[in-house]
C-alpha positions in Angstrom: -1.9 -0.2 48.5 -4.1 3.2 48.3 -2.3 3.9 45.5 -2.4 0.8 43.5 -6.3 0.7 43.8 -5.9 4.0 42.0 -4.3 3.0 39.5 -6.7 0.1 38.7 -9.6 2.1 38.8 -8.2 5.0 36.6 -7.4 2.4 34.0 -10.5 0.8 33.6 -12.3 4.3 33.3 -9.8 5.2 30.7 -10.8 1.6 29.1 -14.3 3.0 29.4 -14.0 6.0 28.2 -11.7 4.6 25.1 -14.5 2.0 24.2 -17.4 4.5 23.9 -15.3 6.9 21.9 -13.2 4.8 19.5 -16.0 2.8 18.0 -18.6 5.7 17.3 -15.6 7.2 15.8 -14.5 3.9 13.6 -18.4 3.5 12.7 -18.7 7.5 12.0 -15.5 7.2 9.5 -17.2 3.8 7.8 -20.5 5.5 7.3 -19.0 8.8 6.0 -16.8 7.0 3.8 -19.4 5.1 2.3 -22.3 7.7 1.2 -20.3 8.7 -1.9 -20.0 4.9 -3.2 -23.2 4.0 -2.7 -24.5 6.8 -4.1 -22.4 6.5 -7.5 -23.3 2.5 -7.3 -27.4 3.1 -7.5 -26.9 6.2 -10.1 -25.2 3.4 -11.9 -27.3 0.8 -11.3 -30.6 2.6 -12.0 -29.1 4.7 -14.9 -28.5 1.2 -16.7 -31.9 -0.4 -16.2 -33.2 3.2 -17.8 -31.5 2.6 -20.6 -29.4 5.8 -19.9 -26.3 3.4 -20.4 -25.6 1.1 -22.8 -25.1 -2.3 -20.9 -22.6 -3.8 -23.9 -20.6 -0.9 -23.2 -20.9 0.0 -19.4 -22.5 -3.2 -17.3 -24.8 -2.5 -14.5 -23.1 -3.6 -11.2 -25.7 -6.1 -10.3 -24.7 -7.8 -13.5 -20.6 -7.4 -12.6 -21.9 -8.8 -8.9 -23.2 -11.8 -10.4 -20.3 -12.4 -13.1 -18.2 -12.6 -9.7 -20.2 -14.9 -7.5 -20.2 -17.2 -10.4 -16.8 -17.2 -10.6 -16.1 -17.6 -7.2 -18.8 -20.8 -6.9 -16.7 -22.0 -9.3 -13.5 -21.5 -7.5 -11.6 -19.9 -10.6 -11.7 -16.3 -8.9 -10.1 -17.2 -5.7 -7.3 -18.5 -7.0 -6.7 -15.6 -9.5 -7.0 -13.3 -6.3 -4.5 -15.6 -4.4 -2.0 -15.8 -7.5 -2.2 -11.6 -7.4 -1.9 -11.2 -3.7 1.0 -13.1 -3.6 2.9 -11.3 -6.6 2.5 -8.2 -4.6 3.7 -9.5 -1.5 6.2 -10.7 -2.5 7.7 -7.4 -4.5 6.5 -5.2 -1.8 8.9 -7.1 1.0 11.7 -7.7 -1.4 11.0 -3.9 -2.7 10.7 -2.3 0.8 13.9 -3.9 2.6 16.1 -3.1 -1.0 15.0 0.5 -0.3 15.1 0.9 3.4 18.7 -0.6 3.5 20.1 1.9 0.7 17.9 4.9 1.9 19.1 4.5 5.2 22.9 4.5 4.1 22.0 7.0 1.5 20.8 9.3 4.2 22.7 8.6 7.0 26.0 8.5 4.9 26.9 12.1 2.5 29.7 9.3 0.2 27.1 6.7 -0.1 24.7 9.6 -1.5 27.2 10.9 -4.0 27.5 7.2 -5.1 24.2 5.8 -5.0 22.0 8.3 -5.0 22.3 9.6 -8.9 22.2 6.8 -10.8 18.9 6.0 -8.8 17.7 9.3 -9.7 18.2 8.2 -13.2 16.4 4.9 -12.9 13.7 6.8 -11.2 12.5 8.3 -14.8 12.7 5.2 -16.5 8.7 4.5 -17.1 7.7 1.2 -15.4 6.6 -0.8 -18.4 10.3 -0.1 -20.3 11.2 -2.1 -17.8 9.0 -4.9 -19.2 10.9 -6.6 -22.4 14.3 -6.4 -20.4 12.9 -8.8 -17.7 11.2 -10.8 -19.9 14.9 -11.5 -22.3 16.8 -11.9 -19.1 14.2 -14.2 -16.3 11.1 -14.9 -19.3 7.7 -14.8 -18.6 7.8 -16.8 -14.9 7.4 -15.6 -11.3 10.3 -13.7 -11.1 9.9 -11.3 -13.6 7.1 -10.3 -12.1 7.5 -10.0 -8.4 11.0 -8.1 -9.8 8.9 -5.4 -11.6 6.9 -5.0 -8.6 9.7 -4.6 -6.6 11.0 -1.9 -8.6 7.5 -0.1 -8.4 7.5 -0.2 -4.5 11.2 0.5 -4.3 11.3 4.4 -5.3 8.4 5.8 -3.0 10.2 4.0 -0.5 13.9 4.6 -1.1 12.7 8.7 -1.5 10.7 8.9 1.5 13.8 7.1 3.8 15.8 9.3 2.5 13.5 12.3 3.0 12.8 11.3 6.5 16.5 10.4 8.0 17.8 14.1 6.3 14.6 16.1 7.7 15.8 14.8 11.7 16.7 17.3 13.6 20.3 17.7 14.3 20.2 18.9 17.9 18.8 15.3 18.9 21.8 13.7 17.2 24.0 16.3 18.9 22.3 15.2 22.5 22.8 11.5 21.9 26.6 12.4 21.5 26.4 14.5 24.9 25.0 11.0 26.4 27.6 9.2 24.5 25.7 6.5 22.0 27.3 4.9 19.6 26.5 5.2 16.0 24.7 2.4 15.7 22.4 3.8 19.1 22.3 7.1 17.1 20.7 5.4 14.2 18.2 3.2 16.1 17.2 5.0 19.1 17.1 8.7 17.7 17.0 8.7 13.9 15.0 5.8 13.0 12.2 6.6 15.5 12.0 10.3 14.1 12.2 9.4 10.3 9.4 6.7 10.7 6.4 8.8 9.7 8.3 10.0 6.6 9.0 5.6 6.2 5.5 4.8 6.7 4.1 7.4 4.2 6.5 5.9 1.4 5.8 2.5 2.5 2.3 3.0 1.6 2.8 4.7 -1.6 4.8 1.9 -2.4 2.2 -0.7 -2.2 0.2 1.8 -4.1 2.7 1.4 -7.1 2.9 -2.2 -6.1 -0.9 -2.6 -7.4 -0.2 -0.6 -10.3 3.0 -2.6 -11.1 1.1 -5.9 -10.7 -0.9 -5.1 -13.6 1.8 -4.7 -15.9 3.1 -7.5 -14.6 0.4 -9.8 -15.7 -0.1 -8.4 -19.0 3.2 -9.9 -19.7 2.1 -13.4 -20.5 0.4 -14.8 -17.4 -1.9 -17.4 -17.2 -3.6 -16.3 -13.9 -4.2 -13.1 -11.7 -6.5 -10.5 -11.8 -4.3 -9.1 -14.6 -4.6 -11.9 -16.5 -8.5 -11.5 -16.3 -8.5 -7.8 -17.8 -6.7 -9.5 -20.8 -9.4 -12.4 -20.4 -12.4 -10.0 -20.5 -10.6 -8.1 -23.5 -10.3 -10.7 -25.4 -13.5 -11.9 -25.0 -15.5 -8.7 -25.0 -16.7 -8.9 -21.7 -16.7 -5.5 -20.2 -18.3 -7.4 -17.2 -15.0 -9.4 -16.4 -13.0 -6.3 -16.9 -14.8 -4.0 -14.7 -15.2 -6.6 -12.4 -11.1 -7.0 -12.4 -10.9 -3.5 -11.7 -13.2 -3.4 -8.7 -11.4 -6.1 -7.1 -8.1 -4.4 -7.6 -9.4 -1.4 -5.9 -11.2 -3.2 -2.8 -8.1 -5.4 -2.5 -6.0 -2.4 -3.0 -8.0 -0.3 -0.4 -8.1 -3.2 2.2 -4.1 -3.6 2.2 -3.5 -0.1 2.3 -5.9 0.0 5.2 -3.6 -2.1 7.2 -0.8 0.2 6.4 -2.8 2.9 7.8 -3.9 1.2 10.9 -0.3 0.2 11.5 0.8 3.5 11.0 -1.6 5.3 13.3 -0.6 2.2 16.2 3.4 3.0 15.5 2.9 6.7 15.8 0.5 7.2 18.7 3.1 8.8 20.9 3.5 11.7 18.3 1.4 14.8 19.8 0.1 15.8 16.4 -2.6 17.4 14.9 -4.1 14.1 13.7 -3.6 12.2 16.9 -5.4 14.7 18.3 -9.0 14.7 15.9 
């Protein structure tokens, strides 16, 4: 009984002590993070009402601001954000299991790496908009040319860093789940898995990187709505307001997602007793 009442009251001082640190040290990241912005933003902002820059050339951002809001009274803007989040999702799933299931046979397996892994390597220099007329001829201008050439962006960083991460494990721990006598299939999900997943996560996020890169090569190709679509849009048009205004979004929306990655990451890999668990 002693000893449960412990218990209880050394978990709600570590609750304590975890509420006053963690949130001065989310608030301390936000703030730090932000200076540089913000500081760029109002050199911008008070360089174009100077006249320093031209505003047909370079926009001031209250102007971009406004651009937005209007479009998003309207309800145009939400749906081009929408149409874009969804063409990334949906090559960023279909690009990430493609490249988890061959790295992890690639890795785990020396024939399926003599195979596989060469003509991916080949593939791998291929630039990402050759890839554009050939799924255009064979799938046209619809959905799934798209979410395919996203796919193909996320699935490299991916595929690499699976691969990277199952070879880098160390063999001893392989060698000490024979001594207990797991099967293969415990070897690969209680020993390698766990110890390649920091090497996974890092290409998972690189991927979505290239997954918001991809998505804009994607919507060049003849789409009629995404942020993509609004770059051509503000081209077109000459309204470097609608393209800069593109671009921002695709970096907060960018930025956000790969946020989550993070945060995911840092939740998955708390039992590692590294340096950066430890700042």
């Amino acid at each position: 009984m002693l000893e449960h009442r412990e218990h209880a009251v050394l978990s709600k001082v570590n609750k304590i002590k975890e509420s006053r640190f963690t949130k001065p040290k989310i608030n301390r990241k936000v703030l730090l993070g932000s200076i540089l912005p913000l500081t760029l933003l109002i050199i911008w902002e008070a360089s174009g009402r100077m006249g320093i820059i031209e505003s047909h050339l370079l926009p001031i951002p209250s102007v971009i601001v406004e651009g937005l809001y209007q479009m998003a009274l309207e309800g145009t803007l939400w749906g081009h954000i929408g149409t874009t989040l969804i063409r990334v999702f949906a090559g960023f799933l279909i690009g990430t299991f493609t490249a988890v299931i061959i790295g992890s046979l690639v890795g785990y397996m020396k024939i399926f790496e003599e195979l596989i892994d060469p003509i991916i390597q080949a593939f791998r220099s291929i630039p990402s908009l050759a890839w554009v007329p050939l799924f255009i001829l064979w799938m046209g201008i619809g959905e799934s040319s798209k979410v395919i050439l996203i796919a193909v962006g996320v699935f490299f960083p991916v595929y690499l860093n699976m691969v990277a991460g199952i070879r880098g494990v160390d063999r001893k721990l392989i060698e000490v789940g024979k001594i207990y006598g797991y099967t293969s299939f415990e070897i690969v999900s209680k020993i390698i898995l766990p110890a390649s997943l920091p090497s996974l996560l890092t290409g998972i996020r690189s991927g979505l990187g290239l997954g918001w890169m991809f998505v804009v090569a994607a919507e060049i190709m003849g789409a009629s709505k995404g942020l993509g679509y609004l770059l051509i849009v503000g081209q077109n048009t000459y309204s470097p307001d609608v393209i800069i205004g593109s671009i921002i979004l695709f970096a907060i929306l960018g930025k956000f997602t790969d946020w989550l990655l993070k945060f995911i990451e840092e939740r998955s890999l708390r039992w590692q007793d590294s340096y950066a668990n430890q700042r």
